[in-house]
N, C-alpha and C positions, 0 to 999 in steps of 0.2 A: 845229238838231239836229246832233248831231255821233257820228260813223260812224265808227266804229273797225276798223280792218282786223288781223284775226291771218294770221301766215305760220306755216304748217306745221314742226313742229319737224323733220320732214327736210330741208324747204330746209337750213337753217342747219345739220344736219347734214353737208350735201354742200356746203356754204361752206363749213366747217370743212375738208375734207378736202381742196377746191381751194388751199385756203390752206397748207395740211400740205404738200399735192402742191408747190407754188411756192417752197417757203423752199429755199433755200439747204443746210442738214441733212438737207435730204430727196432733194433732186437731188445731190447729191455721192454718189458711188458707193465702194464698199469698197476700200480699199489694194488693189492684187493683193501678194499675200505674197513678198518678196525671195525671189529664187532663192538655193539654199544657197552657199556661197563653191566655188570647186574648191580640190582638195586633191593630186590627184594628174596627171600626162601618161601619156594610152599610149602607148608608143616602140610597141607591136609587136601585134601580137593575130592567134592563130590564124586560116582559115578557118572560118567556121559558127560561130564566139563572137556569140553576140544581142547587138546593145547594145550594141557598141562598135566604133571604127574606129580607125586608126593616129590620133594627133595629136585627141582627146579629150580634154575637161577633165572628172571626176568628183570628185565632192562626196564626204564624207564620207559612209559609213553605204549608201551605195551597194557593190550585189552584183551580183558578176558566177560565173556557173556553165560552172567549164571539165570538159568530159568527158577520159578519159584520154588522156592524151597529147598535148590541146590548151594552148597557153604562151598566157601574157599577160604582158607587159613595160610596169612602172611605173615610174615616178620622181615620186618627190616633190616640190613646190614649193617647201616650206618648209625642211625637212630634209637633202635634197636625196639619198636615198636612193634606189636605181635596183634595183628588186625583178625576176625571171625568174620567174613559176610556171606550174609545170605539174601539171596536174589539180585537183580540189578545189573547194571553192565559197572566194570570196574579197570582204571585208568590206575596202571603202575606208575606211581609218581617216585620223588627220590629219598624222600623219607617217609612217608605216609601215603594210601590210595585215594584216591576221588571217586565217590560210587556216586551212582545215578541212577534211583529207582530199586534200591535197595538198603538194607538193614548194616549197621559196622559196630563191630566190639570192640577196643581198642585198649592194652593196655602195654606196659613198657616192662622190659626182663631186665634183667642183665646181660650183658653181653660185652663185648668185646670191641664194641665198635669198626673203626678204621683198621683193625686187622685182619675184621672178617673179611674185608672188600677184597686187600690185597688177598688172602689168601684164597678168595674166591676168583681173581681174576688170575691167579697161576694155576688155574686146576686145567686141567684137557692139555697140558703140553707134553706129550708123554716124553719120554725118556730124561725129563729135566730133572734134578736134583734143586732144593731150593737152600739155597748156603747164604746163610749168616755169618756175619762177623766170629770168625773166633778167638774169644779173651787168650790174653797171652799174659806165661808166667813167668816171672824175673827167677834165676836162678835159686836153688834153694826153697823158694817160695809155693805154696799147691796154688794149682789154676784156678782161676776164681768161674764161677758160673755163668754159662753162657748166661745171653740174658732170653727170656719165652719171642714166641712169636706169635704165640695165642695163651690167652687166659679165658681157663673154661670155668664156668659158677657151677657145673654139676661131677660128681665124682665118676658117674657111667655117662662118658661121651658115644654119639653119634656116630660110628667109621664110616665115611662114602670113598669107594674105591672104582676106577677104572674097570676092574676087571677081577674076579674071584681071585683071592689068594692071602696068604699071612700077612700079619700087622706086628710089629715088635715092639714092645714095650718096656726103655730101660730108664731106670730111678738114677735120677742125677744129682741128686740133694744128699741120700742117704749112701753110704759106702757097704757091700755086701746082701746086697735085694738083686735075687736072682731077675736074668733076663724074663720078660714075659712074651708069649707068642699067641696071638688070638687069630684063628682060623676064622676069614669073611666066607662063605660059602657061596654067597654073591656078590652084588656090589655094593648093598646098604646091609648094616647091623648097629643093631641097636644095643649097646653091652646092658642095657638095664633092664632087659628081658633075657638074659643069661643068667648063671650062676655064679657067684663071683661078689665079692667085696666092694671091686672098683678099686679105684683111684686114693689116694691119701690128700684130703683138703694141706695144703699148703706146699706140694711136694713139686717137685721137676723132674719131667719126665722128657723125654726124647723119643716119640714116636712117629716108627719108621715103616714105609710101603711100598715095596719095590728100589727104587732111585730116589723117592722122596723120603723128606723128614721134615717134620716141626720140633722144636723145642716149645713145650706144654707145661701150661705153670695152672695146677689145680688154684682158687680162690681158697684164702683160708680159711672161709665161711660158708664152702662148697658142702651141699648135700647131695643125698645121694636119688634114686629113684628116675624114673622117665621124665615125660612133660615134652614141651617144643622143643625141636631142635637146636635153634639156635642158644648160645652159651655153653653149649655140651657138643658143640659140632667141627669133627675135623676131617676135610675134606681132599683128597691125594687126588 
């Protein structure tokens, strides 16, 4: 005699699904969506402005609402346009803002253009190191200089850091210029409110922060002193 067994079309039903549940297409979870690029730095931002703080990176399409009398000071990454407004509502654009019912200063620095971007758009990766190509030397011959990955127009740059701790600063152009080591005691410092010389206009530096490093090429027409951020700004 032979006995035939049926299984319940829900079994296989809820096999199917264990099987759905296990593949590979099914446990893989959704991209998270790329944060938008930043496009613009705050140098400056009234009291009581929501939504912003000094040394802020904002994305394009991004609004900030200043009541009267209160200023917001941008600069540009790419552009390198350095905008004052006061009042208005104000529409982060990707080189310049769009105000609406308020006042714009507008004028153009030096800076660094397209390498601000990029080196604004590796900052927040912690533990990454940023490596550059490096120049290689045929036998006999000295190694020739990396090449910069930012060029700063002022001699006292900007440090923005992660997190409290040393910045090293080694001369790559001159042979015998001891290391230098600047204690951040936060996460912003300003070296042109320190004591201190600065930087050497035309020089190369390699300046290092935790895991990170830039290769740093003073302008040879670099002065010295504060002012906006941006052209003096390096960001770990």
């Amino acid at each position: 005699m032979t006995i035939a067994f049926q299984t319940p079309a829900r079994v296989f039903a809820a096999g199917a699904l264990l099987l759905l549940a296990a593949s590979p297409a099914a446990l893989a979870a959704d991209p998270a969506p790329a944060a938008p690029a930043p496009t613009a730095l705050v140098e400056d931002v009234s009291d009581g402005v929501d939504g912003v703080q000094p040394m802020d990176y904002l994305a394009a399409g991004r609004s900030v609402a200043l009541k009267a009398g209160q200023t917001l000071t941008l600069s540009y990454l790419e552009s390198c346009v350095n905008e004052t407004i006061t009042g208005g509502s104000v529409t982060v654009g990707a080189r310049e803002s769009a105000v609406d019912g308020g006042q714009v200063q507008r004028h153009t620095l030096p800076c660094d253009g397209g390498k601000l971007l990029l080196a604004s758009n590796e900052t927040g990766k912690a533990g990454v190191t940023v490596f550059r190509s490096a120049p290689i030397a045929l036998p006999g011959m000295k190694a020739p200089l990396p090449k910069p990955d930012l060029t700063l127009f002022k001699t006292q740059p900007v440090l923005i850091l992660s997190a409290p701790g040393p910045v090293t600063i080694d001369r790559l152009d001159v042979q015998g210029i001891a290391l230098t080591t600047v204690n951040v005691p936060g996460t912003t410092l300003d070296t042109a409110k320190k004591d201190g010389a600065g930087l050497e206009p035309g020089g190369l530096y390699k300046v290092s922060a935790g895991q990170k490093s830039f290769i740093v090429k003073i302008d040879d027409k670099a002065a010295g002193g504060g002012g906006p951020a941006l052209g003096r700004l390096i960001r770990f």
